[in-house]
ChimeraX commands (.cxc) that place a marker at each C-alpha (Angstrom):
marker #1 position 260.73,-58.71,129.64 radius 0.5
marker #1 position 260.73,-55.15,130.87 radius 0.5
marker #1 position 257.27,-53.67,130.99 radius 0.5
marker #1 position 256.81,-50.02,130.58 radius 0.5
marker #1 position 254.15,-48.65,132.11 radius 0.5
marker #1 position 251.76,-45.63,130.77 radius 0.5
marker #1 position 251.48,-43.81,134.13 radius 0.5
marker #1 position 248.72,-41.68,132.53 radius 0.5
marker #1 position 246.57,-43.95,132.02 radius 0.5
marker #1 position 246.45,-45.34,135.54 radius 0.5
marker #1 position 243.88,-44.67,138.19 radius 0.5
marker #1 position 247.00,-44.35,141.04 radius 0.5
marker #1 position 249.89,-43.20,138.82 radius 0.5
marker #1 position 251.91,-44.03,141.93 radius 0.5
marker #1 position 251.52,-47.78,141.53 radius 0.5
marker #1 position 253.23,-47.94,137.94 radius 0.5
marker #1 position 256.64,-48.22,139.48 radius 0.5
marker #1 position 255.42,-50.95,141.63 radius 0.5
marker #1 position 253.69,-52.13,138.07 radius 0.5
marker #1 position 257.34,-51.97,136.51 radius 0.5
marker #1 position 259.44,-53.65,139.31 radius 0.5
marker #1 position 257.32,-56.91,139.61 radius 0.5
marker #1 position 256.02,-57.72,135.85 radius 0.5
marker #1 position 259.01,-59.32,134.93 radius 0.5
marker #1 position 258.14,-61.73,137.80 radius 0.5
marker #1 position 254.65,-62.67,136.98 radius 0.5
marker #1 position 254.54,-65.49,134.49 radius 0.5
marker #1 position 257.51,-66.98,136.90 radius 0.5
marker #1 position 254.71,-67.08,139.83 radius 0.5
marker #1 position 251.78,-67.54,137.88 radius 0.5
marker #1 position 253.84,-71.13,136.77 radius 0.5
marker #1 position 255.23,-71.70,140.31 radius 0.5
marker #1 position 251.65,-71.16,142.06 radius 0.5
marker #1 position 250.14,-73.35,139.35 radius 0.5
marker #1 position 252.55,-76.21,140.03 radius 0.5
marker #1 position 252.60,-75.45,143.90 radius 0.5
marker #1 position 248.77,-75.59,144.68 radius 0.5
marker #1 position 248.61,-79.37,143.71 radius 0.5
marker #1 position 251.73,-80.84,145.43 radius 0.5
marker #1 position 250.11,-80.92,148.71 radius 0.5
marker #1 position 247.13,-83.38,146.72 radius 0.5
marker #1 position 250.00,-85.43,145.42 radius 0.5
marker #1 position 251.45,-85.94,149.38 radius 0.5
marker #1 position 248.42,-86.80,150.84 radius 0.5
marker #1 position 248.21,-89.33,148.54 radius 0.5
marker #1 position 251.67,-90.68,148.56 radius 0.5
marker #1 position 252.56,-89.92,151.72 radius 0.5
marker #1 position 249.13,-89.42,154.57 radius 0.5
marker #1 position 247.33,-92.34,152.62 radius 0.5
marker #1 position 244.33,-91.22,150.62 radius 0.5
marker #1 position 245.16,-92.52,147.21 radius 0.5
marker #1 position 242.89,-96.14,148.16 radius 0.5
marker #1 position 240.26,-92.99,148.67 radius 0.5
marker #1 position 241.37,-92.02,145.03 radius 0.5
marker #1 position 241.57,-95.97,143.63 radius 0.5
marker #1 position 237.86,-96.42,145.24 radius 0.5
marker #1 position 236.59,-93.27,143.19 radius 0.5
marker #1 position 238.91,-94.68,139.84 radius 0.5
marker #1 position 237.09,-98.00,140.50 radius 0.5
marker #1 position 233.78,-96.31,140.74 radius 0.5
marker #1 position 234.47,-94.83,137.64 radius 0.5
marker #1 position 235.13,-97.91,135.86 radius 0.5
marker #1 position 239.28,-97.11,135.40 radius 0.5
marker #1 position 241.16,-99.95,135.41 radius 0.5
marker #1 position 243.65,-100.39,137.96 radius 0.5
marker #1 position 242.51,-97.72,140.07 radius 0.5
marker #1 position 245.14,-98.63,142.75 radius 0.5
marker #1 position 248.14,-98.50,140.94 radius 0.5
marker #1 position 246.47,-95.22,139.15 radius 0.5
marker #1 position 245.61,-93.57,142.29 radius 0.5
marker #1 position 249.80,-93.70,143.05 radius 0.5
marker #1 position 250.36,-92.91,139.32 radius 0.5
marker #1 position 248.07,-89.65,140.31 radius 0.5
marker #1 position 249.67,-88.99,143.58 radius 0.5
marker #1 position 252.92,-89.29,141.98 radius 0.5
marker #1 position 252.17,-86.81,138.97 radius 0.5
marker #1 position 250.96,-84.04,141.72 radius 0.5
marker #1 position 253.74,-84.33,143.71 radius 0.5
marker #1 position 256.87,-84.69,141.51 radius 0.5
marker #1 position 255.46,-83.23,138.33 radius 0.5
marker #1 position 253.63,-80.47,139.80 radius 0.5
marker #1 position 256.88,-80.11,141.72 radius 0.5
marker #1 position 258.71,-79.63,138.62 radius 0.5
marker #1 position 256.45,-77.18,136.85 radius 0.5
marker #1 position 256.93,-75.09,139.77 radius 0.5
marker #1 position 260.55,-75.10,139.75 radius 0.5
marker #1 position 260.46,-74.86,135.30 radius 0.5
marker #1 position 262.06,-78.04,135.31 radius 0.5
marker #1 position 260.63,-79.94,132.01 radius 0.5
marker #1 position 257.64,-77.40,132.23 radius 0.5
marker #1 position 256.17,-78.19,128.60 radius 0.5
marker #1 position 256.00,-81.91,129.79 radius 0.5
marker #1 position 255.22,-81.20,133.23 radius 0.5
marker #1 position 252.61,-78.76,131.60 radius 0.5
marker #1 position 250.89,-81.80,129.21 radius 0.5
marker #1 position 250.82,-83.88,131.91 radius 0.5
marker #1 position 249.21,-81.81,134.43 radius 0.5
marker #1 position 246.82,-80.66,131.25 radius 0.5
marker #1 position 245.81,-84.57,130.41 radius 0.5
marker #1 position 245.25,-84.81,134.45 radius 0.5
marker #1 position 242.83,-81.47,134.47 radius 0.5
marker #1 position 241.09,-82.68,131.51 radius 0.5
marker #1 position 240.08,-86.01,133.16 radius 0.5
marker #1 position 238.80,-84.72,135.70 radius 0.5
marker #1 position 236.54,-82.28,133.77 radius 0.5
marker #1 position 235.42,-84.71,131.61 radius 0.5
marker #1 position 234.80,-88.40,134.25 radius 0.5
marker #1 position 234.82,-86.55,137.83 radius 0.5
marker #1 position 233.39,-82.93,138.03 radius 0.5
marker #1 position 232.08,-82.27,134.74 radius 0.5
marker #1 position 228.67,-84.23,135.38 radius 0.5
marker #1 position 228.27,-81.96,138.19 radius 0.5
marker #1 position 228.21,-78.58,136.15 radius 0.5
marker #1 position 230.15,-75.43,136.09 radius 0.5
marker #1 position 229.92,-74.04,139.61 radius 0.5
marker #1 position 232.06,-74.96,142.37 radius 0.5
marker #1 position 229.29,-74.85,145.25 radius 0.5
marker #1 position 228.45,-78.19,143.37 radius 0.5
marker #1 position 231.82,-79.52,143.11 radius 0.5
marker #1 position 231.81,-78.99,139.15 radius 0.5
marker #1 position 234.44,-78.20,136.99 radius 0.5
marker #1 position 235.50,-74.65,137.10 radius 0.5
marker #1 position 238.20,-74.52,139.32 radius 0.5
marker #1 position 239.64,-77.67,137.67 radius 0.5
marker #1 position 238.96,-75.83,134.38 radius 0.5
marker #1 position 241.07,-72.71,135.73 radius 0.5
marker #1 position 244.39,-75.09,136.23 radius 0.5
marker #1 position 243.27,-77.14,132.54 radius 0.5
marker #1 position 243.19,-73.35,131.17 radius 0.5
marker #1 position 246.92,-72.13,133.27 radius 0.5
marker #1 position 248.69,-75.52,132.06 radius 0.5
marker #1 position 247.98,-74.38,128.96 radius 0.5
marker #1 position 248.86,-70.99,128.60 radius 0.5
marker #1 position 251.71,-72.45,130.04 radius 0.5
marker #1 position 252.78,-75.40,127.87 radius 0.5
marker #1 position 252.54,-72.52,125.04 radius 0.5
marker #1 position 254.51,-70.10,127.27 radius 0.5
marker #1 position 257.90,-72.70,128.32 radius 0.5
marker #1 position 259.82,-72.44,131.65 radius 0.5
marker #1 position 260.38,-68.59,131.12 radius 0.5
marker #1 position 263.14,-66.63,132.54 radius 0.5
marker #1 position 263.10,-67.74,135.64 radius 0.5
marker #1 position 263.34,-71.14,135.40 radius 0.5
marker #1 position 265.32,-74.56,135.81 radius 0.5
marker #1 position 265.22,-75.10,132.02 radius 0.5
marker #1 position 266.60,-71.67,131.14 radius 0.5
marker #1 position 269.71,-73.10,133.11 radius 0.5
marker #1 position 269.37,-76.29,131.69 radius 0.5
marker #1 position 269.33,-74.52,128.06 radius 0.5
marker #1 position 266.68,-77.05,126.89 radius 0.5
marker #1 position 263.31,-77.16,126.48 radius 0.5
marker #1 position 260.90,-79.47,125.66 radius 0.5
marker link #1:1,2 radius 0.2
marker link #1:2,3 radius 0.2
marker link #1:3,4 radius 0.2
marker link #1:4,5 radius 0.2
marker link #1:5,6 radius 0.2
marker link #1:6,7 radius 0.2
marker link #1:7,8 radius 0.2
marker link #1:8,9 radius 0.2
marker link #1:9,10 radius 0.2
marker link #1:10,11 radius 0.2
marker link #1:11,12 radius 0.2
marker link #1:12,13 radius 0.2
marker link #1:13,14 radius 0.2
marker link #1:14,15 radius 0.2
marker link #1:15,16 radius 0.2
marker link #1:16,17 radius 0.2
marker link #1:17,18 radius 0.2
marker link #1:18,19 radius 0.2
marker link #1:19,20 radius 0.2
marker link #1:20,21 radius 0.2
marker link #1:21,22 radius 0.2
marker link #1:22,23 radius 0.2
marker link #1:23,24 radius 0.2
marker link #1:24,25 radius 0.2
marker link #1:25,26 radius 0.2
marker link #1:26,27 radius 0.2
marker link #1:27,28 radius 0.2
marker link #1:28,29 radius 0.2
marker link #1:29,30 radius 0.2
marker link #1:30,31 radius 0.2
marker link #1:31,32 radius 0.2
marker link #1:32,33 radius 0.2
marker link #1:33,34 radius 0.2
marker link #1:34,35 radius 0.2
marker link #1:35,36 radius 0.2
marker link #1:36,37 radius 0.2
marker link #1:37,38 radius 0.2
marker link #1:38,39 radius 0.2
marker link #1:39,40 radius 0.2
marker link #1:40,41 radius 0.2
marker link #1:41,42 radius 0.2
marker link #1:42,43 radius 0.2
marker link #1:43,44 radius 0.2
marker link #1:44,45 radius 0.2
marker link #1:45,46 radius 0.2
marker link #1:46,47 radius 0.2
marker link #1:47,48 radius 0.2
marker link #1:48,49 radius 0.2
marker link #1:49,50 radius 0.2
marker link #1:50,51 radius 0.2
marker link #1:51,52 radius 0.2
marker link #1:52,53 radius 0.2
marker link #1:53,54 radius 0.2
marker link #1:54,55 radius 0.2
marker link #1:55,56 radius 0.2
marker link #1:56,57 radius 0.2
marker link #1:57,58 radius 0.2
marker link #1:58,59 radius 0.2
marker link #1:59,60 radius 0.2
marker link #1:60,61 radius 0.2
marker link #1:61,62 radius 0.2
marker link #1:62,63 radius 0.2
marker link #1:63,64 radius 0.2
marker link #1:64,65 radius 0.2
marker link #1:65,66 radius 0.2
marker link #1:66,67 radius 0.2
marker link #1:67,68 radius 0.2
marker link #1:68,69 radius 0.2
marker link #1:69,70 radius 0.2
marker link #1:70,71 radius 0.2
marker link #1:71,72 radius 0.2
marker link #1:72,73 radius 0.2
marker link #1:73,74 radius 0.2
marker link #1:74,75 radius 0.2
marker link #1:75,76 radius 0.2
marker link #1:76,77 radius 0.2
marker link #1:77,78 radius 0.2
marker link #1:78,79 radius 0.2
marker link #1:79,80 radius 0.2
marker link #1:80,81 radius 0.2
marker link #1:81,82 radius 0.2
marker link #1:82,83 radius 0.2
marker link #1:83,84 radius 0.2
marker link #1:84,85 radius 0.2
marker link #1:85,86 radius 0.2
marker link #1:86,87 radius 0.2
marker link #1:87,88 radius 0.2
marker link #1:88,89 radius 0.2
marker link #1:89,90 radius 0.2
marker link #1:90,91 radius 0.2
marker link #1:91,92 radius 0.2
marker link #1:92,93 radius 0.2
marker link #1:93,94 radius 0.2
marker link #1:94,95 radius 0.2
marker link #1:95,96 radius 0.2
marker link #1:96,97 radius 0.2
marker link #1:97,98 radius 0.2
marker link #1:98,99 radius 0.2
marker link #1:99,100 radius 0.2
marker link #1:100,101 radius 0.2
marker link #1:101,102 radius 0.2
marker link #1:102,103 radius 0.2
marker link #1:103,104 radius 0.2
marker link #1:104,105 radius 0.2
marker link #1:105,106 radius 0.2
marker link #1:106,107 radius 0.2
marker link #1:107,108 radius 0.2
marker link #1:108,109 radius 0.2
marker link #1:109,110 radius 0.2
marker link #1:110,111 radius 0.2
marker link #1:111,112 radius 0.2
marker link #1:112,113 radius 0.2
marker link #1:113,114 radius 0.2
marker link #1:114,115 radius 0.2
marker link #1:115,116 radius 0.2
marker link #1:116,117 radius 0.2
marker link #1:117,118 radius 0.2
marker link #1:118,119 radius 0.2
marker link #1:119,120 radius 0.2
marker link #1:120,121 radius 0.2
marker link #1:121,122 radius 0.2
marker link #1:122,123 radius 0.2
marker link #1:123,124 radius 0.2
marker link #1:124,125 radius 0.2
marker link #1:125,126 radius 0.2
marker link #1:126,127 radius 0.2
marker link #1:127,128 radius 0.2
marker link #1:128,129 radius 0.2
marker link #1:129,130 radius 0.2
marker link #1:130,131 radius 0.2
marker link #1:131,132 radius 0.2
marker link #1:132,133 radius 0.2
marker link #1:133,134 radius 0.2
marker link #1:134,135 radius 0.2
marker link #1:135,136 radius 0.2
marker link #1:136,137 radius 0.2
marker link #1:137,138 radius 0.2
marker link #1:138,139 radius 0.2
marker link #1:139,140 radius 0.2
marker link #1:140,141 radius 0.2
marker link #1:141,142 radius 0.2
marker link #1:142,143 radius 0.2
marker link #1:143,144 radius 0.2
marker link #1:144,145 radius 0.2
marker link #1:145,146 radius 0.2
marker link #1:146,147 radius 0.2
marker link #1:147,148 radius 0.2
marker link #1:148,149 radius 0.2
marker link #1:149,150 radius 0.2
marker link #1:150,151 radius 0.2
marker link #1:151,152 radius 0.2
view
């Protein structure tokens, strides 16, 4: 996807070649930032120890096997997250990381309220809202499943 830039209508014409070189780049890091942000999450529950912090707020919550889920959580941020920034499986990876977002929203930070000064949901709504621009979207050009030749 080559964009062509209308230099006239830009407030710095100067910028459109700038514009030009790095569009065909920016759904490939809007998808690898998306996927990138959480993986840290997913290590400091697998690897530093915090998912019994995430089982205690499951339990709270009334999930069932909040232990087991906490890992189940730690292991989705890590490895899936992983692989939506890489493109690998990114429609699944994408769903997953949706159904994730949208639990969140609706049993953690959506009592709270919109705004993040009161831990609500908005920033979680922002990566709900990327995963699926993104599960409509696919891996893209630069991706693992444009080598793999599959989607799914």
């Amino acid at each position: 996807m080559t964009a062509k830039i209308d230099r006239r209508k830009l407030i710095v014409p100067a910028l459109g070649a700038v514009y030009e070189k790095f569009s065909p780049y920016s759904y490939a890091f809007m998808r690898f930032s998306a996927g990138a942000i959480l993986v840290p999450h997913g290590v400091q529950k697998l690897v530093y120890g915090t998912a019994v912090n995430t089982a205690q707020g499951l339990a709270a919550k009334g999930f069932p096997f909040p232990l087991p889920l906490a890992y189940f959580v730690g292991f989705v941020e890590l490895f899936v997250a992983a692989a939506l920034a890489v493109g690998l499986f990114t429609r699944l990876a994408a769903a997953i990381l949706w159904i994730e977002m949208a639990v969140i929203i609706i049993w953690f930070v959506g009592p709270n309220g919109y705004f993040w000064g009161r831990q609500g949901y908005e920033f979680a709504l922002l990566w709900l809202l990327l995963f699926t621009a993104i599960f409509f979207g696919g891996g893209g050009r630069y991706s693992a499943d444009r080598y793999l030749r599959k989607e799914f």
